[in-house]
C-alpha positions in Angstrom: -14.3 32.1 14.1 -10.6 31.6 13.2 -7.3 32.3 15.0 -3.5 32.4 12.8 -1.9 29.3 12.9 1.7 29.3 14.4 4.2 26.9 13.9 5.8 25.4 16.6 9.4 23.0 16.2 9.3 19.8 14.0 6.4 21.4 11.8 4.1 21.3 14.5 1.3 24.0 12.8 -1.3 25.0 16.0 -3.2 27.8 16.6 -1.8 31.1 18.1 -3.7 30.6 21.5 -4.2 27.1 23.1 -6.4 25.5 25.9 -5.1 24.0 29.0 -7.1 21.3 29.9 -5.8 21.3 34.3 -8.6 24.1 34.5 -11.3 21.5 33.7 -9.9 19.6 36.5 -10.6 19.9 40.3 -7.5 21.5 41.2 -8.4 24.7 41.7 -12.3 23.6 42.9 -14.9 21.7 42.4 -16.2 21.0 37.9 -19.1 20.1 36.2 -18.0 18.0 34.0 -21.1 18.6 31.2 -19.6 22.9 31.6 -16.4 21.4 30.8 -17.4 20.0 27.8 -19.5 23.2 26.6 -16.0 25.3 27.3 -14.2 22.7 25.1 -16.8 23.4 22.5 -16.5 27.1 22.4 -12.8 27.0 22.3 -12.7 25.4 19.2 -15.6 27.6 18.1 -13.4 30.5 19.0 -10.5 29.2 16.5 -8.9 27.5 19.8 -7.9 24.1 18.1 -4.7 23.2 20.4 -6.1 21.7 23.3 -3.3 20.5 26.5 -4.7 17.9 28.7 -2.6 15.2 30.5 -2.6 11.6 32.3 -2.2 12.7 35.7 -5.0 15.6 35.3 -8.5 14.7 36.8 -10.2 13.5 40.2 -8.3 10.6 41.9 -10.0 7.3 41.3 -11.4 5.6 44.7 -9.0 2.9 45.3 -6.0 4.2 43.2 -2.8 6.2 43.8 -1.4 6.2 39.8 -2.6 8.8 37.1 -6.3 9.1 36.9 -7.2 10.3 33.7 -10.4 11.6 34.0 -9.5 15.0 31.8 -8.2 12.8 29.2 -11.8 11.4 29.0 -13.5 14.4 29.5 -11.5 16.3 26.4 -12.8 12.9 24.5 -16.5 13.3 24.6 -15.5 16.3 22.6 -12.9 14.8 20.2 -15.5 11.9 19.4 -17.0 14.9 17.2 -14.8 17.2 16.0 -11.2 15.2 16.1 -10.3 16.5 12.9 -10.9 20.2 14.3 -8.2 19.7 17.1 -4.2 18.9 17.8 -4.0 17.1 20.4 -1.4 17.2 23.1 -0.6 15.2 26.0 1.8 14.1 28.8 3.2 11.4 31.0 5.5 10.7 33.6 4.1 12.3 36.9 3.0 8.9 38.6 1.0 10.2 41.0 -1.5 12.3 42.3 -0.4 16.3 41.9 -0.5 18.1 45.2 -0.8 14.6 47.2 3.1 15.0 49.2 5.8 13.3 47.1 5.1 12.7 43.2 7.2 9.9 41.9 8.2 10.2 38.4 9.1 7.6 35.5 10.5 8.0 31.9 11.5 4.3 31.7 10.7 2.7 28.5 8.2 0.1 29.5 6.4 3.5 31.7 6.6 5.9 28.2 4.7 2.7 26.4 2.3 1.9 28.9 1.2 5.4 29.5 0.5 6.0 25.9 -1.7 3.3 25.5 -3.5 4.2 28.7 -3.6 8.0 26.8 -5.0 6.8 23.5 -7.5 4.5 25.1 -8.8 7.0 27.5 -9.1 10.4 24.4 -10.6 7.5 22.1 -7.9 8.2 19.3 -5.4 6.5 17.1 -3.0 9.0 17.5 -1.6 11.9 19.5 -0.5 14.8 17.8 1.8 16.3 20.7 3.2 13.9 23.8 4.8 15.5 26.4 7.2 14.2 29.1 5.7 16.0 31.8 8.4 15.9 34.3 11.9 13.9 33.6 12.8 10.8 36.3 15.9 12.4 37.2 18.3 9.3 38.0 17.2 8.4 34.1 19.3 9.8 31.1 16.8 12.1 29.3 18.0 10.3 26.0 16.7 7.1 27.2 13.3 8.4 27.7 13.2 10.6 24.7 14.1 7.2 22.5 11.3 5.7 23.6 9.4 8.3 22.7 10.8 7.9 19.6 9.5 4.5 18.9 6.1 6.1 19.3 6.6 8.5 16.6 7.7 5.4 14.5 5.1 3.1 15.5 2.8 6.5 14.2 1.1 6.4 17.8 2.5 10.2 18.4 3.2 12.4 15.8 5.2 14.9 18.1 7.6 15.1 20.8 7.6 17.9 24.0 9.1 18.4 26.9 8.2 19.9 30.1 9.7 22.6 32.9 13.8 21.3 31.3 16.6 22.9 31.3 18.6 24.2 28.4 20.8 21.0 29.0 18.5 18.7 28.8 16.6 20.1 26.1 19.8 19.6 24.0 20.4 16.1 24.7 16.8 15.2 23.6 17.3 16.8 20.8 20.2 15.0 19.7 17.7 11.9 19.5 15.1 13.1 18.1 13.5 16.7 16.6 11.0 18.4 19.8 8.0 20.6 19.0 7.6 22.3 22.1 8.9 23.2 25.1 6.2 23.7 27.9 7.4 25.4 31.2 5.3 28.3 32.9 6.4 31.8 31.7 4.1 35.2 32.3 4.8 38.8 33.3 5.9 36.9 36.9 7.2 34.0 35.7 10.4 34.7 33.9 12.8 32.4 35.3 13.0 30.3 31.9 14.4 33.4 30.1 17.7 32.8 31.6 18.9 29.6 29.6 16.0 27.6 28.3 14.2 29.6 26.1 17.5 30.8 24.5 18.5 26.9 24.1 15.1 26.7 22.2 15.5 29.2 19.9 18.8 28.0 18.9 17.5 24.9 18.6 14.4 25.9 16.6 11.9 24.3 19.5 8.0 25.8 20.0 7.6 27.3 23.5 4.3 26.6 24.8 3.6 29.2 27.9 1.3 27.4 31.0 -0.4 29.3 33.5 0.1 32.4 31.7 -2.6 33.8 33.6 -0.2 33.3 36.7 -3.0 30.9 37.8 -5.1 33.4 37.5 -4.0 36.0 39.3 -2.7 38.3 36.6 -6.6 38.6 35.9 -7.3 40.2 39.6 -9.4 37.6 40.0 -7.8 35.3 42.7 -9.1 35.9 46.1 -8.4 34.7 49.6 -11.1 32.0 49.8 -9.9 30.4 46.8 -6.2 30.3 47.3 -7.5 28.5 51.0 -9.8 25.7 49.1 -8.0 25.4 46.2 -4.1 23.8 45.3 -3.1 27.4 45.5 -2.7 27.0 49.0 0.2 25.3 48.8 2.2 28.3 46.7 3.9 30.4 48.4 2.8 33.0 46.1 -0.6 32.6 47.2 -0.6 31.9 50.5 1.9 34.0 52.1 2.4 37.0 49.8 -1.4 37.2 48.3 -1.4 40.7 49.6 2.6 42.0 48.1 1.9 40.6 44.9 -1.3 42.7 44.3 1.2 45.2 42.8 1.9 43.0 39.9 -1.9 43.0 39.1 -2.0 46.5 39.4 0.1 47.5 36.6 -1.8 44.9 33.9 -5.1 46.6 35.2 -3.1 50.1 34.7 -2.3 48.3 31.0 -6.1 47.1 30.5 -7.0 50.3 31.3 -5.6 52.2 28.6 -6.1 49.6 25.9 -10.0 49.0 26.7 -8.8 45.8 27.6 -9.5 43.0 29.9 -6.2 42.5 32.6 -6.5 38.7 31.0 -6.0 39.5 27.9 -2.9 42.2 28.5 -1.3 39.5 30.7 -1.6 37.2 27.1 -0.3 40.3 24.6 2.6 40.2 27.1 3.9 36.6 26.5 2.9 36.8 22.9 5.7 40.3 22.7 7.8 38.6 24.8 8.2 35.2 22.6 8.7 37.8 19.6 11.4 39.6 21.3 13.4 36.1 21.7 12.0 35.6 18.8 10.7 31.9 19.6 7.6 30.1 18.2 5.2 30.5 21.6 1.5 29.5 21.6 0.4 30.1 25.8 -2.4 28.1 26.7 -4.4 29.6 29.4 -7.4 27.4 30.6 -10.7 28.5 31.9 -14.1 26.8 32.8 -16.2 29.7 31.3 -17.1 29.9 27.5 -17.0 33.3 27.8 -13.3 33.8 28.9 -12.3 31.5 26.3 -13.6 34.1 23.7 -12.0 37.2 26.2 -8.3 35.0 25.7 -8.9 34.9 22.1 -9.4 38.4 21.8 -5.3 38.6 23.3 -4.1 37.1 19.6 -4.7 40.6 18.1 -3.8 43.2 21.2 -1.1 45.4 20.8 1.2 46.5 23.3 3.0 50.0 23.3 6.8 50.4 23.8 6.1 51.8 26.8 3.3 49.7 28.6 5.7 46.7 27.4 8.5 47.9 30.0 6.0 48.4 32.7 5.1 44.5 32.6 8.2 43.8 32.0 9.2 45.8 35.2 6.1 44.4 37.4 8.2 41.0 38.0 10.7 42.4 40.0 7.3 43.4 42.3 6.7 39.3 42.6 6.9 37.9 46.3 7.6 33.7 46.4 9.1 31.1 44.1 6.4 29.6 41.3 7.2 26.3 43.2 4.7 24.1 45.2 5.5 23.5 48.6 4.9 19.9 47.8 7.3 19.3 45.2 11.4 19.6 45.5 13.0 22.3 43.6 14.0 20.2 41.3 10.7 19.9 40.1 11.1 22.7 37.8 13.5 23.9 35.5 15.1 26.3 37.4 16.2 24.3 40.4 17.8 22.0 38.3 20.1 24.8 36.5 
């Protein structure tokens, strides 16, 4: 199977649906780490060649607080293979582990260096096609961190440069210094926040925008229920823990959608963000993660789904149904875009 190609800032040609790597993690419960590598498989059999993975992804090592890796090595037993088959993105810059209280950041020069060695050691490659700064130290200058990043394109260790949950002002300082492919901040039917200023700044700019947890975590597929949100990181949104019930509503009108398109509620929630980036009119590849094969090929399916005038506007009106910020309770508000504008 195939999917179109899109092309995101800087010349950065992907395909039109991605993988996010998190899923393969324990975040949201317990892996098998031989399943992971079988869903890796049938995403790029699927057409699925971006795959997003990052440093601070994966089960904590015994004896360690930093960034363990462990889904950087798990995407690898796949790459060993089919390399050639995949762009590759990553990120650094969350120093410890997600969802553990506080979660220092870095973006100093020596950190952006290190991590990127760590990265190419641990996927077993010479070069990454996409790095990420996956959350900006904030008493830094962005420029300084984006320079160094900038010696990693030179050096040819990176081919690349992306940026994660920034604001419009700090996506245009960055750019000043160098050219960025992508963007990558959540956005879906209840995540909309970035629409204000930042995806704006990237179409001006002529940046990708690269969607995570377009699935709203999942929820926008009705899948969610209280026993995972309890066991899972999910427990410590807001969304999930204290409005599970209010924000059924949302998932309501996608099933409504699915409904009348013989579709699946995963794959309306996915036609969404693809209209949505067309009406801004931005370059945007979502990458939705999964542990099954078989939703991988139900995502897929989203690339060619059509939405109607009319069932458009309902989405678009379901987020003023959504109950609690997209924050964690763990992190500060400036841990996303939107607290910082």
């Amino acid at each position: 199977m195939s999917l179109p190609m899109t092309t995101l800032g800087d010349g950065l040609r992907v395909s039109a649906l991605g993988f996010g790597g998190m899923a393969l993690s324990d975040v949201y419960g317990a892996t098998d780490p031989d399943e992971g590598v079988r869903t890796l498989h049938a995403a790029l059999d699927a057409g699925v060649t971006f795959l997003d993975t990052a440093d601070v992804y994966g089960t904590a090592r015994e004896g360690t607080t930093g960034p363990s890796g462990t889904n950087e090595e798990l995407i690898a037993r796949v790459l060993a293979d089919r390399r050639d088959e995949v762009q590759l993105a990553t990120k650094f810059g969350i120093t410890g582990q997600v969802g553990n209280g506080a979660t220092p950041t870095r973006g100093d020069r020596d950190y952006v260096r290190a991590a990127c060695e760590n990265s190419l050691r641990r996927l077993g490659v010479d070069t990454i096609d996409l790095y990420y700064m996956h959350r900006r130290q904030l008493d830094l200058p962005i420029t300084e961190t984006v320079a160094a990043m900038a010696e990693l394109v030179a050096e040819g260790k990176v081919r690349h440069l992306g940026l994660s949950e920034v604001t419009a002002t700090e996506l245009t300082e960055a750019a000043a210094v160098h050219p960025i492919a992508a963007v990558q901040s959540e956005w879906s039917i209840w995540s909309r926040d970035v629409e204000a200023n930042v995806v704006p700044k990237a179409v001006e700019l002529g940046v990708g925008f690269v969607p995570y947890s377009p699935l709203g975590r999942g929820f926008l597929t009705g899948t969610v229920t209280a026993e995972r949100v309890a066991s899972t990181l999910l427990s410590k949104s807001p969304r999930f823990s204290e409005h599970l019930d209010a924000n059924q509503k949302v998932v309501d009108v996608v099933r409504e959608v699915a409904g009348e398109l013989d579709a699946t509620a995963a794959q309306v929630a996915l036609a969404w963000v693809f209209a949505q980036g067309a009406a801004f009119g931005v370059a945007t590849v979502p990458i939705p993660g999964t542990r099954s094969a078989q939703r991988v090929v139900e995502n897929a399916g989203a690339v060619s789904l059509t939405l109607s005038g009319e069932q458009k506007a309902r989405l678009d009106a379901a987020a003023d149904l959504v109950e609690g910020s997209r924050n964690f309770s763990f992190a500060t508000d400036d841990w996303i875009s939107s607290g910082r504008e």
